[in-house]
Z-matrix of the N, CA and C atoms (Angstrom, degrees):
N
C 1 1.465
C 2 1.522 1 111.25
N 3 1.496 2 124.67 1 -47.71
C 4 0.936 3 123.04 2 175.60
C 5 1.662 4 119.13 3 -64.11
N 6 1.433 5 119.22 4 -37.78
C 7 1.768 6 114.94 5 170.52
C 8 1.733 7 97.06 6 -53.91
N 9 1.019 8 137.62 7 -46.77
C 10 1.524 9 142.50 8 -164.21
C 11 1.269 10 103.60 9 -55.54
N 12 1.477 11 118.61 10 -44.07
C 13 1.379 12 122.02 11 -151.14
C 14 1.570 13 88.63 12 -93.73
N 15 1.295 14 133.51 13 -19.20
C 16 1.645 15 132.16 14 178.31
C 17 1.419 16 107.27 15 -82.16
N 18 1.563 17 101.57 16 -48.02
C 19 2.004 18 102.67 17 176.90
C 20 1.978 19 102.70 18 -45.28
N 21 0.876 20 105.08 19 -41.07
C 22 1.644 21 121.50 20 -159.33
C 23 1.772 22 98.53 21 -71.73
N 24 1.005 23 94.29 22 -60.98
C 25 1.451 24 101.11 23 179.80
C 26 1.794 25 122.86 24 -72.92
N 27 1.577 26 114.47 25 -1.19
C 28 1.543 27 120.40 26 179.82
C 29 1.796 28 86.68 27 -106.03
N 30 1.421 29 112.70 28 -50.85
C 31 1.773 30 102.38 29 173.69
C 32 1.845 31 118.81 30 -39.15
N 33 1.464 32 102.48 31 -50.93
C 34 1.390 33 100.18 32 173.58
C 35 1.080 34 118.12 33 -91.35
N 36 0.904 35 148.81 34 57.27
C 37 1.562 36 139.28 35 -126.30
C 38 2.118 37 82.04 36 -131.43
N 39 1.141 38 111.23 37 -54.58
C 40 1.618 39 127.64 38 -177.88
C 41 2.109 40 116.87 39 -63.45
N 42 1.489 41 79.29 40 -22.88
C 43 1.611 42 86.53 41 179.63
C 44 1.489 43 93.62 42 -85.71
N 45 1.330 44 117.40 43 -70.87
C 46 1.538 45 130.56 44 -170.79
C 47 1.996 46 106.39 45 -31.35
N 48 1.591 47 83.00 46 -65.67
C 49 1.972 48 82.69 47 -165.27
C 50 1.508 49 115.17 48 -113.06
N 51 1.584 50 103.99 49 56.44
C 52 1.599 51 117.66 50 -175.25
C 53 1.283 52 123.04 51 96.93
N 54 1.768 53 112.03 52 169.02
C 55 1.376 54 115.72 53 -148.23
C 56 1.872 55 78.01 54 -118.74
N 57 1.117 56 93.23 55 178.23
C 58 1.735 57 125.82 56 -178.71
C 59 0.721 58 116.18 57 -111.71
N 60 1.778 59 120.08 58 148.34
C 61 1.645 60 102.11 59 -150.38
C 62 1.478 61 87.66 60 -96.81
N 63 1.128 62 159.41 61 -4.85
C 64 1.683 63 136.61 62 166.99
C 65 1.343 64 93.63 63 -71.64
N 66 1.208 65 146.93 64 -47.41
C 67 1.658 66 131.24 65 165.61
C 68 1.767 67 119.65 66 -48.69
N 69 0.989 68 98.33 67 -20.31
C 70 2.283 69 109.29 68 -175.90
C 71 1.832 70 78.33 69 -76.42
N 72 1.259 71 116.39 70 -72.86
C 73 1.556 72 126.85 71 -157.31
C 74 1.364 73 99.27 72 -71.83
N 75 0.976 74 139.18 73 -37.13
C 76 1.493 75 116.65 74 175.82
C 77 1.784 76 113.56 75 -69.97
N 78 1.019 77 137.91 76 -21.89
C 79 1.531 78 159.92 77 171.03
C 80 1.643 79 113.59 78 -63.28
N 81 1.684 80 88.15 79 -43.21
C 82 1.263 81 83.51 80 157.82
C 83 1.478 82 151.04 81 -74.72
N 84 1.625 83 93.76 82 -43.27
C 85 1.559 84 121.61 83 146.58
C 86 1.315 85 120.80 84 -17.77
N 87 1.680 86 104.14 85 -65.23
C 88 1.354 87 103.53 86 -174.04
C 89 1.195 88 122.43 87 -90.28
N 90 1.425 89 128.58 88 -16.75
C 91 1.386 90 131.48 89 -178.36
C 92 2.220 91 102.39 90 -76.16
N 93 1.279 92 102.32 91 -29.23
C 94 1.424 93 97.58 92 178.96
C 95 1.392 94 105.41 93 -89.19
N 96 1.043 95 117.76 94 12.34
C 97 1.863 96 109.32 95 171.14
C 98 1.321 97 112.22 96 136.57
N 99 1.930 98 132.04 97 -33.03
C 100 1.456 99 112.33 98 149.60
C 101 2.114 100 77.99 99 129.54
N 102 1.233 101 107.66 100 150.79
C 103 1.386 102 110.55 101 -164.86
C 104 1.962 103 102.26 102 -68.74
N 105 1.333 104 106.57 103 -37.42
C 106 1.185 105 113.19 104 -171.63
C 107 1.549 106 107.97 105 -63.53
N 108 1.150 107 108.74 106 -45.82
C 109 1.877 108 111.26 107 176.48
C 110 1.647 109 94.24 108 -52.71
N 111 1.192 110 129.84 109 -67.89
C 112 1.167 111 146.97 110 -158.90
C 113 1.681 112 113.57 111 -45.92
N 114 1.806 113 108.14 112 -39.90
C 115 1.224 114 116.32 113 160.26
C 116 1.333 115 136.53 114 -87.91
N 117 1.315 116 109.76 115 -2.43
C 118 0.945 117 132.59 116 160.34
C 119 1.732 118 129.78 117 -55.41
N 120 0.692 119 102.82 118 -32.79
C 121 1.827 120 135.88 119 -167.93
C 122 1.509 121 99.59 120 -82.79
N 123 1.266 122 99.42 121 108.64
C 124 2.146 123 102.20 122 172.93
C 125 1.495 124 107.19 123 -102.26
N 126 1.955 125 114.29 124 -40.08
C 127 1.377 126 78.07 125 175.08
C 128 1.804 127 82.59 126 -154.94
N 129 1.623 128 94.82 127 -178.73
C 130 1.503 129 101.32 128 151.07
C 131 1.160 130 132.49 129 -171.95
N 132 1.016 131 129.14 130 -174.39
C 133 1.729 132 137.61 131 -156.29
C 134 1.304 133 104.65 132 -116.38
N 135 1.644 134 130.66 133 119.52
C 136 1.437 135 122.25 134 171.46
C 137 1.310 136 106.97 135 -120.12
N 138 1.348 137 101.57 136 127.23
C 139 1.721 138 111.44 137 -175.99
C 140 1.374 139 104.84 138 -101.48
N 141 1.490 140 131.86 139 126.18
C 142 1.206 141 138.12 140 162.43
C 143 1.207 142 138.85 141 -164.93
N 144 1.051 143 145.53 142 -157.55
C 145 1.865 144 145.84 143 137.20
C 146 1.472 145 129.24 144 -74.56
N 147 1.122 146 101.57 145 137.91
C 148 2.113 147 94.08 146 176.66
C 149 1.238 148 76.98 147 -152.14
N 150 1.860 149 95.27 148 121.31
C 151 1.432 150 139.57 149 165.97
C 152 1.505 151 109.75 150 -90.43
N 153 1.841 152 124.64 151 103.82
C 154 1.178 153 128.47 152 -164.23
C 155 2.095 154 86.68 153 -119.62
N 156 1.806 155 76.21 154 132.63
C 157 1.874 156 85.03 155 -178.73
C 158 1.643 157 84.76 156 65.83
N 159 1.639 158 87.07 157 -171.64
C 160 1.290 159 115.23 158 -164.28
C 161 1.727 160 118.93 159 -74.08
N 162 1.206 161 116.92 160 -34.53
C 163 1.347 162 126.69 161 169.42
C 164 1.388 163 119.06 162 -143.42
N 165 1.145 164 145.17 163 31.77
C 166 1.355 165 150.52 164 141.90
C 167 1.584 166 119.49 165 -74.00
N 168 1.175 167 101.71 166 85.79
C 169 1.651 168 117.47 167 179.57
C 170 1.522 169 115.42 168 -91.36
N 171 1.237 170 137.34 169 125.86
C 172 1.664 171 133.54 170 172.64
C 173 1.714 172 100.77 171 -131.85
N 174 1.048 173 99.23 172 157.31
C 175 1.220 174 114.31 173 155.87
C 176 1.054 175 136.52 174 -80.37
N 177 1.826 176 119.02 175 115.54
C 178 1.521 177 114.55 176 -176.45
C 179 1.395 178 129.81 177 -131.59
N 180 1.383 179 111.31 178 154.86
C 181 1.571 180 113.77 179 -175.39
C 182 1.636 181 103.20 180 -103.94
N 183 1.378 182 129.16 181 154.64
C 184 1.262 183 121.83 182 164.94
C 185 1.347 184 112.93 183 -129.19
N 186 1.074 185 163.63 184 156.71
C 187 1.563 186 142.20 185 -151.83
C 188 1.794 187 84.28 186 -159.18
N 189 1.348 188 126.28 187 121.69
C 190 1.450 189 137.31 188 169.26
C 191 1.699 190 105.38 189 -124.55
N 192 1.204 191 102.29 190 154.58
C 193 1.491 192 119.49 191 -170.56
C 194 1.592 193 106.17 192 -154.19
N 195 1.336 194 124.41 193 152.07
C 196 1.269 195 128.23 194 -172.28
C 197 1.868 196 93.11 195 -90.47
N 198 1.356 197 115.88 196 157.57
C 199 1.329 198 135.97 197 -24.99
C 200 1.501 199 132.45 198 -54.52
N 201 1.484 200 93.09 199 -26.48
C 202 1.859 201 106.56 200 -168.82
C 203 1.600 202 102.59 201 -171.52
N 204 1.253 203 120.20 202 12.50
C 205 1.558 204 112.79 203 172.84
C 206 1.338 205 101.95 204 -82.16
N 207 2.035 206 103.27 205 150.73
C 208 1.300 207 99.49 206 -156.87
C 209 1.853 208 79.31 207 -162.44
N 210 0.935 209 116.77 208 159.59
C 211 1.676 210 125.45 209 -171.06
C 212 1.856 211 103.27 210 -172.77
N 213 1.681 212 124.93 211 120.44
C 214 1.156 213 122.68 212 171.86
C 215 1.615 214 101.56 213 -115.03
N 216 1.291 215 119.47 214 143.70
C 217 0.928 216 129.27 215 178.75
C 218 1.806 217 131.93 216 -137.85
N 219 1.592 218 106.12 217 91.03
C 220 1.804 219 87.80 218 -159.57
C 221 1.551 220 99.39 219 -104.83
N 222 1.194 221 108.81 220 175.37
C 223 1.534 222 114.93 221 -170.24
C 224 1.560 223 106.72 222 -100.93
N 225 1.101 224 107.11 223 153.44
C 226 1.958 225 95.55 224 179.17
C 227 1.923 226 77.54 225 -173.55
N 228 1.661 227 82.44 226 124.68
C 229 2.169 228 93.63 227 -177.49
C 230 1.335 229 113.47 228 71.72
N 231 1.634 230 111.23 229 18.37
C 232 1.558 231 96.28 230 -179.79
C 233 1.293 232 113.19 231 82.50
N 234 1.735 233 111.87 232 -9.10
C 235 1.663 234 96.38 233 -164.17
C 236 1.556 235 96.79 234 -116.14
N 237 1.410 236 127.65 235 139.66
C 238 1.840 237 122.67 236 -171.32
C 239 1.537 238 91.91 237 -97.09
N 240 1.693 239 100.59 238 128.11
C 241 1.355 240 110.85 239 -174.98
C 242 1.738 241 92.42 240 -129.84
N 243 1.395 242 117.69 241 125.27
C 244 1.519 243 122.51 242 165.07
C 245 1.140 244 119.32 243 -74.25
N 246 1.449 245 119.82 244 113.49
C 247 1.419 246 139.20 245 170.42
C 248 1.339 247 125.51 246 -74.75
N 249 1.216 248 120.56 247 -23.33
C 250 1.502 249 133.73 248 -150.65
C 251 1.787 250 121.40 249 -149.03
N 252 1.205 251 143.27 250 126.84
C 253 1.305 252 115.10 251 159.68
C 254 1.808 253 102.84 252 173.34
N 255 1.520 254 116.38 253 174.25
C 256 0.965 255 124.84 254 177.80
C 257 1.339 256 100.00 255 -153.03
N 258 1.881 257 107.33 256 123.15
C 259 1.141 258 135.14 257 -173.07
C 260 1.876 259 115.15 258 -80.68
N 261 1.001 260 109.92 259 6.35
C 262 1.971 261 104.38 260 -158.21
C 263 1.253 262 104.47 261 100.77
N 264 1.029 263 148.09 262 -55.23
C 265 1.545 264 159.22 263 -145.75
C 266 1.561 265 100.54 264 -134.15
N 267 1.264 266 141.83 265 -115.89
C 268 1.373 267 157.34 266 146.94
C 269 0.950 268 139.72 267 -7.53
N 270 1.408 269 140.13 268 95.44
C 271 1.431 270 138.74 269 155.37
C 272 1.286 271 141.63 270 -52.39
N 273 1.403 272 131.71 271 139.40
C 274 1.259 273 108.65 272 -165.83
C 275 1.595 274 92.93 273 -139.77
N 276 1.435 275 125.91 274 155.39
C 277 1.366 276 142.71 275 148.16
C 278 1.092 277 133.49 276 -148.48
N 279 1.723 278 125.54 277 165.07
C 280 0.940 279 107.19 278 -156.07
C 281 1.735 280 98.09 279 -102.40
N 282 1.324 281 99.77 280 144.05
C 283 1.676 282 115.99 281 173.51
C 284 1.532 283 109.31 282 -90.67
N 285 1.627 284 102.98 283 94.36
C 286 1.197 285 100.91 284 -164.18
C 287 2.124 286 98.29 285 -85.05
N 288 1.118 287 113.97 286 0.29
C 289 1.609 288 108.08 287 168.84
C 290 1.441 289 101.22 288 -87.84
N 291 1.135 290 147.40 289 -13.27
C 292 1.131 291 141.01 290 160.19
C 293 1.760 292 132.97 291 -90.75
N 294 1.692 293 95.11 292 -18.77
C 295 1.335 294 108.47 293 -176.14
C 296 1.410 295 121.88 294 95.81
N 297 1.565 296 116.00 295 -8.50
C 298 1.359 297 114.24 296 -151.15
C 299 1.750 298 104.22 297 -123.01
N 300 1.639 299 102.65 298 154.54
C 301 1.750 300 83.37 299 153.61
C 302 1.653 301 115.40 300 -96.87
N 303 1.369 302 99.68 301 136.03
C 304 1.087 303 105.95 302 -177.74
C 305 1.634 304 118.63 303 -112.84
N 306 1.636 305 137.26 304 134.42
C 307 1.417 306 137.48 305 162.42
C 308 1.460 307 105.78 306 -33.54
N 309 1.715 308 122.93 307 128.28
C 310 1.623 309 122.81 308 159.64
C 311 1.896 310 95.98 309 -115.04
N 312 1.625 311 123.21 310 106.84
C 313 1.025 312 125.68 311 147.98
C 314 1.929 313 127.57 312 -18.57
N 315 0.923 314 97.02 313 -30.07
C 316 1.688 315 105.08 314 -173.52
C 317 1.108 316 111.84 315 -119.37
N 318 1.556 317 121.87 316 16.78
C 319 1.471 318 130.18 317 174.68
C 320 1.899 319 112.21 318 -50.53
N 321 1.118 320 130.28 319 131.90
C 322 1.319 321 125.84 320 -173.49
C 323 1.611 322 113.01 321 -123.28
N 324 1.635 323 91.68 322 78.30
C 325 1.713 324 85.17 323 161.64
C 326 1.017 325 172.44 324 15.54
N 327 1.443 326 135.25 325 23.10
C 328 1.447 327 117.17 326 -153.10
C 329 1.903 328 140.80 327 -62.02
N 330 1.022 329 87.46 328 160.16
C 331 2.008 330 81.25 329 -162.10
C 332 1.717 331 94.68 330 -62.47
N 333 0.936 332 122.15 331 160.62
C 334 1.665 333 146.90 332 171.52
C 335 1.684 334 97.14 333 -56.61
N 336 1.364 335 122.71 334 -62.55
C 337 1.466 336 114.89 335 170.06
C 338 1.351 337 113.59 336 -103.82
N 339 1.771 338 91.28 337 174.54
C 340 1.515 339 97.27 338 -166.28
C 341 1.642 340 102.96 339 -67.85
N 342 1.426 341 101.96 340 -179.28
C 343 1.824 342 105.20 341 174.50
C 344 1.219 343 131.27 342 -85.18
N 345 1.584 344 93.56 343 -7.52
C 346 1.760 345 97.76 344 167.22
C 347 1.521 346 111.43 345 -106.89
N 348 1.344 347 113.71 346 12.83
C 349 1.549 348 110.62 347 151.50
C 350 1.780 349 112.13 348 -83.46
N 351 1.380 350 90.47 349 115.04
C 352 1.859 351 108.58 350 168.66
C 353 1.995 352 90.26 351 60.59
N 354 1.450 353 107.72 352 40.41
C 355 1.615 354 101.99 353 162.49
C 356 1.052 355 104.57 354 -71.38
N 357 1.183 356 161.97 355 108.37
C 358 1.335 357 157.43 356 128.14
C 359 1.468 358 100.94 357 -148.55
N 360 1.413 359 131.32 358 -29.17
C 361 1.102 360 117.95 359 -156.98
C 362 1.742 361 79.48 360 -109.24
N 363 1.464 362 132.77 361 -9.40
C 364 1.078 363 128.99 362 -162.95
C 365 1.864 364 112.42 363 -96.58
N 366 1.505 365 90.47 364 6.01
C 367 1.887 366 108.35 365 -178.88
C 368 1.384 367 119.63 366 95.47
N 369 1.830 368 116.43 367 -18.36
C 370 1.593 369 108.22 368 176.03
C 371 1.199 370 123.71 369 -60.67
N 372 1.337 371 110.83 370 162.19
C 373 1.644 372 112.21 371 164.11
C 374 1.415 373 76.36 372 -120.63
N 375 1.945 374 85.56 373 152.92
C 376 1.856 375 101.00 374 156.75
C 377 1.090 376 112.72 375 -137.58
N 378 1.063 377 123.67 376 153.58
C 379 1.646 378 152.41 377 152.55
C 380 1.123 379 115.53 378 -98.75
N 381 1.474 380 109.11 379 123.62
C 382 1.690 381 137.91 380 114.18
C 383 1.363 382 126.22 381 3.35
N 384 1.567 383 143.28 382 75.84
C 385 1.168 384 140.19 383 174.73
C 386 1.087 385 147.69 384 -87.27
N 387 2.116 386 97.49 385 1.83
C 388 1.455 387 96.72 386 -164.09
C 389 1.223 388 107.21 387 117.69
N 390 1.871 389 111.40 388 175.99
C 391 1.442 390 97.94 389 145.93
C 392 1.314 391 105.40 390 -147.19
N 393 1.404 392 111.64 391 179.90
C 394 1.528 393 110.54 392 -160.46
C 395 1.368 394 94.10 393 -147.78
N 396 1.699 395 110.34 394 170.93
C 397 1.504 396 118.84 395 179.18
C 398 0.911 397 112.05 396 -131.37
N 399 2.005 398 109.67 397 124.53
C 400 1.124 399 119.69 398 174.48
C 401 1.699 400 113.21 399 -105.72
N 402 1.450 401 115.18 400 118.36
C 403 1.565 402 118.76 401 -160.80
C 404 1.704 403 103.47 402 70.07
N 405 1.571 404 101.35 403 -125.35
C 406 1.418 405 97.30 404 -179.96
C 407 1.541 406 119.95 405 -120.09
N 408 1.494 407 100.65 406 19.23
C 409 1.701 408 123.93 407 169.81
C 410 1.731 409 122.47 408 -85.64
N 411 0.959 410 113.21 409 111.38
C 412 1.771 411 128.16 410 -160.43
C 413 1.882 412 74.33 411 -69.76
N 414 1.597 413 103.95 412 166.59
C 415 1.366 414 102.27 413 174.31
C 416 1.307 415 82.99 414 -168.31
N 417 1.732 416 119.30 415 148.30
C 418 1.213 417 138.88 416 149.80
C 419 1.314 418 112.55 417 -77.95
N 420 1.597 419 119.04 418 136.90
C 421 1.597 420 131.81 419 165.85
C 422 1.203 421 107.40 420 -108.63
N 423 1.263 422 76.65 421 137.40
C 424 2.349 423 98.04 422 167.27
C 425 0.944 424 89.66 423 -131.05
N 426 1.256 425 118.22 424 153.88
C 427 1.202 426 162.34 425 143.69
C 428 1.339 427 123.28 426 -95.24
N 429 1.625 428 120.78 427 118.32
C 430 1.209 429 137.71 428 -178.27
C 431 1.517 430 108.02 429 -108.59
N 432 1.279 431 115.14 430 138.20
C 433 1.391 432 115.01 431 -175.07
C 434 1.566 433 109.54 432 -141.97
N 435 1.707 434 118.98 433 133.91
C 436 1.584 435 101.61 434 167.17
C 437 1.528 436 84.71 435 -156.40
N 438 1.479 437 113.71 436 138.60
C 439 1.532 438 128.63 437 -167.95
C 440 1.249 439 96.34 438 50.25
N 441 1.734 440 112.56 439 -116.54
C 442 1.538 441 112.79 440 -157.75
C 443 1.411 442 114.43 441 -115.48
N 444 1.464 443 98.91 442 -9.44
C 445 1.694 444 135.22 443 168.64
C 446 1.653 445 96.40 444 -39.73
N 447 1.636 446 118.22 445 120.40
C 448 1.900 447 107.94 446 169.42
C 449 1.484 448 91.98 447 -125.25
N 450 0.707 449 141.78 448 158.10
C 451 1.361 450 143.88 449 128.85
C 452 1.998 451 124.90 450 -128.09
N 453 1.341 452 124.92 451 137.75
C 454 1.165 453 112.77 452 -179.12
C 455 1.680 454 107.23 453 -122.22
N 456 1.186 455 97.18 454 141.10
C 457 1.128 456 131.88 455 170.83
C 458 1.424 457 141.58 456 -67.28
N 459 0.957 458 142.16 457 67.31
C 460 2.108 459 146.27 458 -163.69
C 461 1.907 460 90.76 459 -80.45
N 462 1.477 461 105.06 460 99.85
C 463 1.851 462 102.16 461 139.38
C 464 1.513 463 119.08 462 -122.15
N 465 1.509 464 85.96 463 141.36
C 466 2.050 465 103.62 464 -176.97
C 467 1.620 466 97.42 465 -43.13
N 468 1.615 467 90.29 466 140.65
C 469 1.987 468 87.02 467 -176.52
C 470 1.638 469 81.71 468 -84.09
N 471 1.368 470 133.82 469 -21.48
C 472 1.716 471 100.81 470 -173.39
C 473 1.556 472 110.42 471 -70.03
N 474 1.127 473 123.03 472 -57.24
C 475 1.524 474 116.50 473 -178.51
C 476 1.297 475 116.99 474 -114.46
N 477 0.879 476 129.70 475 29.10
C 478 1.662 477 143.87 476 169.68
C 479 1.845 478 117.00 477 58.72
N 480 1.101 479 102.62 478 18.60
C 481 1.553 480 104.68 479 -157.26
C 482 1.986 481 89.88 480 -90.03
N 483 1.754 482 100.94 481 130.20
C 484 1.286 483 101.33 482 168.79
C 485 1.666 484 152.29 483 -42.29
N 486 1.292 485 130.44 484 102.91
C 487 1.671 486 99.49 485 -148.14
C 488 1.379 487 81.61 486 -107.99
N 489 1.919 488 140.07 487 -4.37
C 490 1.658 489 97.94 488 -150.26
C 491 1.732 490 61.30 489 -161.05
N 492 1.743 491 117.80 490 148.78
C 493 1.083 492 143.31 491 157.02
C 494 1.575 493 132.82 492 -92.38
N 495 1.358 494 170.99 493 111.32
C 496 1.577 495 116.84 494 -169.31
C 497 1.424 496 74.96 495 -136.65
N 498 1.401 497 120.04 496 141.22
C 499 1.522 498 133.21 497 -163.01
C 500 2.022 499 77.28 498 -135.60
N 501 1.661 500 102.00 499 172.61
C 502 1.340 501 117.76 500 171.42
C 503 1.690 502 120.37 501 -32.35
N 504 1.671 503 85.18 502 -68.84
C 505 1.740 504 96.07 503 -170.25
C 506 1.465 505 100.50 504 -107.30
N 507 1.076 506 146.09 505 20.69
C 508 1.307 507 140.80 506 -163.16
C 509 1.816 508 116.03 507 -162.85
N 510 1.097 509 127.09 508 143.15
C 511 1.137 510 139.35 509 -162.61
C 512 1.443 511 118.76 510 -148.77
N 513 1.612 512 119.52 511 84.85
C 514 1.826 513 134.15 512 -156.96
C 515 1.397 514 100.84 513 -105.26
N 516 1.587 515 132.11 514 112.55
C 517 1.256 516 154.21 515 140.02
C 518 1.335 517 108.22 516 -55.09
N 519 1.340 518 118.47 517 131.54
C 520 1.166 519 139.37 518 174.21
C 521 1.563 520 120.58 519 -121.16
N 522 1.224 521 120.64 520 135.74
C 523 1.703 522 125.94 521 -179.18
C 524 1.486 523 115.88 522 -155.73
N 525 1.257 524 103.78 523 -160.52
C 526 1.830 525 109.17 524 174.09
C 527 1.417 526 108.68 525 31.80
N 528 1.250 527 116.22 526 47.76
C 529 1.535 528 113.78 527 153.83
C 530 1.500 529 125.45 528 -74.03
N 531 1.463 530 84.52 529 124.86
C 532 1.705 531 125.64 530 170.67
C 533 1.447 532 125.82 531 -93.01
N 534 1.701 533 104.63 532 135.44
C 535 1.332 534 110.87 533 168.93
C 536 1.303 535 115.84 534 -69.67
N 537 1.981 536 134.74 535 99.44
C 538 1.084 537 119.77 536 160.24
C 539 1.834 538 111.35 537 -109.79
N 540 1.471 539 104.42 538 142.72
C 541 0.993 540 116.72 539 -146.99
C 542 1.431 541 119.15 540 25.23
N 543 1.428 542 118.17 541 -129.48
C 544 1.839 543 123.23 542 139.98
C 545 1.295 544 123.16 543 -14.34
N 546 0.993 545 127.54 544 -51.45
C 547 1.810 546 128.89 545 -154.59
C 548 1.688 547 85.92 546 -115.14
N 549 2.178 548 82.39 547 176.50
C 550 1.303 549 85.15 548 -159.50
C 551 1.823 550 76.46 549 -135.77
N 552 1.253 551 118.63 550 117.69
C 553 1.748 552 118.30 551 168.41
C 554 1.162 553 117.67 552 -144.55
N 555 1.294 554 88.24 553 158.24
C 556 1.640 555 107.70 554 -176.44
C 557 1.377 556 128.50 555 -32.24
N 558 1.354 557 132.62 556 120.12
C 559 1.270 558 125.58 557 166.89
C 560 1.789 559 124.35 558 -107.95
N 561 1.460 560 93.20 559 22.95
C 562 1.921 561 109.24 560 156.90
C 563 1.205 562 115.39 561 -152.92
N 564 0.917 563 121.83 562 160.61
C 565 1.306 564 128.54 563 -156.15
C 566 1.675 565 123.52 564 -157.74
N 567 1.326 566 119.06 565 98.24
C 568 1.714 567 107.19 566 -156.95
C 569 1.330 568 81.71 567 -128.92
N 570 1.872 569 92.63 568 139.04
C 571 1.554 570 120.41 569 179.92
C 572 1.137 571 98.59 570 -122.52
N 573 1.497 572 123.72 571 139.69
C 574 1.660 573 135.39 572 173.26
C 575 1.705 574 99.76 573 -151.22
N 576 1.452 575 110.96 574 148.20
C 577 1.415 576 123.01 575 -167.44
C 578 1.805 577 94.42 576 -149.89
N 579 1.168 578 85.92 577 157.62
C 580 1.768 579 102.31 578 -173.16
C 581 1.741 580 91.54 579 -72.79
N 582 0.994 581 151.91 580 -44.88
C 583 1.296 582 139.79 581 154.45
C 584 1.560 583 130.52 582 -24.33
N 585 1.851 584 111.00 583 -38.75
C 586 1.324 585 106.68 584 162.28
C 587 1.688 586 100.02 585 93.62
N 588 1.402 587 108.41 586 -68.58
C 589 2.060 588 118.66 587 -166.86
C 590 1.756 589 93.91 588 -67.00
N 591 1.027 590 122.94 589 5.66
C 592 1.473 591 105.42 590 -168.03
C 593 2.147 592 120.02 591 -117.06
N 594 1.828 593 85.84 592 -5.96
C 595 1.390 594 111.17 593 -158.24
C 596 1.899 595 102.45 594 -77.85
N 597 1.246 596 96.66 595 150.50
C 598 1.565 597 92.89 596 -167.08
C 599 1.507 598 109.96 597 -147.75
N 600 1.018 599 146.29 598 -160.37
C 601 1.588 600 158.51 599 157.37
C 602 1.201 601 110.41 600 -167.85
N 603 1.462 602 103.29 601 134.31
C 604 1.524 603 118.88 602 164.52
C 605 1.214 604 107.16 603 -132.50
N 606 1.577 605 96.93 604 147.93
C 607 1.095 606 144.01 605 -179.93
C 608 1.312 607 131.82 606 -89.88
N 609 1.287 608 140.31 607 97.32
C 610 1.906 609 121.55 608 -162.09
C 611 1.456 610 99.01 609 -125.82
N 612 1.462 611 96.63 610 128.82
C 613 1.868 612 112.36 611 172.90
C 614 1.787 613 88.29 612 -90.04
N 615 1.195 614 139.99 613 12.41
C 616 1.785 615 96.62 614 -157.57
C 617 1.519 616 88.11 615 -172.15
N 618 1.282 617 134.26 616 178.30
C 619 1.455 618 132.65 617 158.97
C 620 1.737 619 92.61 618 170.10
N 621 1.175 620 88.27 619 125.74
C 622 1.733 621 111.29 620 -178.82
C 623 1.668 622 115.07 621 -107.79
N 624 0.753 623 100.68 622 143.05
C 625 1.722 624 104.02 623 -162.84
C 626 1.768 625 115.05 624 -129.45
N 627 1.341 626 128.38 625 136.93
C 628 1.337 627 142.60 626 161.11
C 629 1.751 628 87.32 627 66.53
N 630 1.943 629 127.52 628 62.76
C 631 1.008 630 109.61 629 174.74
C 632 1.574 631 109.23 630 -117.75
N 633 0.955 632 115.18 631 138.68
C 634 1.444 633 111.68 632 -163.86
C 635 2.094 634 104.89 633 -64.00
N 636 0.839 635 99.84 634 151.79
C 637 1.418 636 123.01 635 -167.86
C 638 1.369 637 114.21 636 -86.83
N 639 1.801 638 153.67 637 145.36
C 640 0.985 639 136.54 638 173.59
C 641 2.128 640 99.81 639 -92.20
N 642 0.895 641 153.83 640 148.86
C 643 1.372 642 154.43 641 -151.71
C 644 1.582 643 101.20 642 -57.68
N 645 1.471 644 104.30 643 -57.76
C 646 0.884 645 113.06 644 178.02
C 647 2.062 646 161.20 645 -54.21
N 648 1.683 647 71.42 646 -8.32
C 649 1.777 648 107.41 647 -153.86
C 650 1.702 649 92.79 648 -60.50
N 651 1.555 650 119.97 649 -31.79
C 652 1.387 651 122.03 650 -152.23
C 653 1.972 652 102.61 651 -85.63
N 654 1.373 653 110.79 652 -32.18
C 655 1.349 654 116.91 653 175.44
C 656 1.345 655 129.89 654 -61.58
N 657 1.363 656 125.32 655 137.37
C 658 1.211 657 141.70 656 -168.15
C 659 1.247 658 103.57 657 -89.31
């Protein structure tokens, strides 16, 4: 009776004392709109504010496209100057000690979705970390890993929705989630880095989704 009652209790063993993080990330999946909405999605348009330093506010557009095209664009004098982007080929930023945007050879892409959308087929492993509290919100961590690449992951254990990113050099808070169409995303967004000069927040009134592109929109 007693081996029975241990078989019983190692079978449930995952229900009883926590979930797994491909169960944390799939929850998430579906509570923000479901993998299929998620692939669904080629590109989109984010309309908002990004507050750089303490009071330098502009207005900005960000324009994403599947696989990894990506273009930022904020306004400063009324006039829209691109700061940011990746053409298919080429990276670009702006050299603000020079004034200019300038080509970076070693510019590194990021994919159109996050890495725990369809990670498994994308090479990560993840781990299970626990959970931790950010403010007064309990949060489960995963950890995603591929080569030397880590990044971890914070979702609310009540509804699983992402609040906190932490990549190498960078660390992205997420909130004010919105129903757009299907999905449900962020409408702020705060970046801070152990560097400090690079940290920012945005702000989004608007975000347009699956809109077709003019050819040109991605070129520098």
């Amino acid at each position: 009776m007693k081996n029975f009652v241990l078989i019983i209790a190692l079978l449930f063993s995952p229900i009883i004392f926590g979930q797994t993080a491909k169960e944390i990330i799939d929850k998430n999946i579906e509570v923000s709109g479901g993998l299929t909405n998620w692939k669904l999605l080629n590109s989109v348009i984010l309309y908002g504010n990004v507050t750089l330093g303490i009071n330098d506010e502009y207005p900005i557009k960000i324009y994403q496209q599947r696989p990894n095209l990506t273009k930022t664009v904020i306004t400063i004098n009324k006039k829209e100057t691109a700061i940011e982007g990746f053409d298919g080929k080429k990276g670009y930023a702006m050299n603000y000690a020079a004034n200019k945007l300038q080509e970076y050879p070693n510019y590194v892409a990021e994919n159109f979705d996050n890495d725990f959308i369809d990670w498994e087929n994308k090479g990560f492993e993840a781990k299970y970390l626990g959970k931790e509290k950010i403010g007064d919100i309990y949060c489960h961590k995963v950890e995603l890993t591929k080569n030397v690449n880590k990044t971890v992951y914070y979702f609310d254990v009540k509804n699983y929705m992402l609040l906190r990113e932490i990549k190498k050099e960078e660390t992205l808070n997420y909130s004010d989630y919105k129903q757009v169409g299907s999905l449900l995303m962020p409408f702020r967004i705060e970046s801070s880095s152990p560097k400090k000069d690079s940290d920012y927040v945005i702000s989004i009134y608007k975000i347009d989704t699956n809109k077709v592109f003019p050819a040109n929109i991605f070129k520098f």
